[in-house]
C-alpha positions, 0 to 999 in steps of 0.5 A: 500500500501506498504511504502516500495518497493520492489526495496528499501529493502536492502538484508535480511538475514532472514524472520520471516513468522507467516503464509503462507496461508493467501493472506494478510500476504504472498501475490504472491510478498512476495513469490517472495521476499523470494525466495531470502531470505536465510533463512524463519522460519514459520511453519511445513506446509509452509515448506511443500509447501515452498522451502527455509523455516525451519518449527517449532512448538510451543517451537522448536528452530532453531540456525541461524549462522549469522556475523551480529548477533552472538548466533542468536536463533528464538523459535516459541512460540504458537498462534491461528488464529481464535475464539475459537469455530472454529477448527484450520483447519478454518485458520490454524496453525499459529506461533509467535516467541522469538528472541534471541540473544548474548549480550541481557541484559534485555530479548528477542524480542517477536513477537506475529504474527497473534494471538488471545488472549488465554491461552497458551500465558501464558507460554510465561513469564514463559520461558523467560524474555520480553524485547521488544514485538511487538503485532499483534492488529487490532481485525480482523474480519469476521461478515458475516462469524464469527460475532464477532469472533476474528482473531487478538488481539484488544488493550483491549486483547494486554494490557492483553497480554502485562500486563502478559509479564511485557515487558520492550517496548510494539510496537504494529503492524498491526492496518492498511491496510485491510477492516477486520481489524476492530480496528483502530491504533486511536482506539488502541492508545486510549486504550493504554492511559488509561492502566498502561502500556502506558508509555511503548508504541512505537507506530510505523510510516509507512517506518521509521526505528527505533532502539529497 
């Protein structure tokens, strides 16, 4: 369940969709929600299916013009929803997404969405300098239908990840809410604790706003 209703968000001046397709990242709420929302980044296909959102591809940019956020700039980054053996079209295209922004010091806001751990992740820190990375964990998986096939990054994969960044703040996100979801945020914290880079881990509390 949310911690958050609906009634109780404030106005957003922009949503960040990593997918479209999937009932547990976009459910029949949250496309109600958006329709108000002026502006939704997220893929070429939900763009297609979608009516107010702008579609990007892996490395394609978007300036957002914005009175709150001057030089705001979202760049889709590469990610793949699904075990390596399976072909895209299983779960389809998913995006990630770099957030820059006029006045950033020590680097931008990556935010991984709904990906595995693969080599194009790579390209990432050679093209930008990480300052705060929020990574979608949760190991994800289907047994009856993939066995052991991975949707989502598990902690062991987001400190890989995260390690490859050399990010200033890692938070992870996405470690609750579904029956496929197969690694715990206890599990995950654990993990964390015992890596090099457990002094940089925010770890997140459910409604709670927290400057980054």
């Amino acid at each position: 369940n949310p911690a958050i209703s609906i009634e109780k968000i404030k106005a957003i001046d922009l949503v960040l969709l990593s997918h479209h397709q999937h009932q547990d990242n976009f459910d029949n709420q949250g496309k109600e929600f958006t329709k108000n929302v002026p502006i939704v980044i997220s893929t070429k296909n939900a763009a297609k299916n979608l009516n107010n959102v702008i579609g990007l591809d892996p490395w394609e940019s978007h300036e957002i013009q914005n009175d709150n956020v001057s030089g705001l700039k979202i760049t889709a980054t590469p990610a793949r929803h699904h075990p390596r053996w399976l072909p895209e079209f299983f779960s389809g295209k998913v995006i990630g997404f770099i957030i820059e922004y006029d006045g950033q010091t020590k680097g931008v806001i990556y935010l991984s969405g709904d990906t595995v751990l693969f080599d194009e992740l790579d390209i990432i820190n050679d093209r930008f300098s990480v300052d705060n990375a929020i990574l979608h964990l949760g190991s994800v998986r289907f047994p009856y239908l993939t066995g052991l096939g991975k949707y989502t990054m598990s902690a062991a994969d987001g400190v890989i990840l995260a390690e490859k960044l050399n990010a200033n703040q890692i938070i992870p996100v996405h470690t609750s809410g579904w029956s496929h979801f197969k690694e715990s945020e206890e599990k995950a914290k654990s993990v964390f604790a015992t890596s090099t880079i457990t002094d940089s881990i925010l770890w997140l509390k459910t409604g709670e706003r927290r400057e980054i």
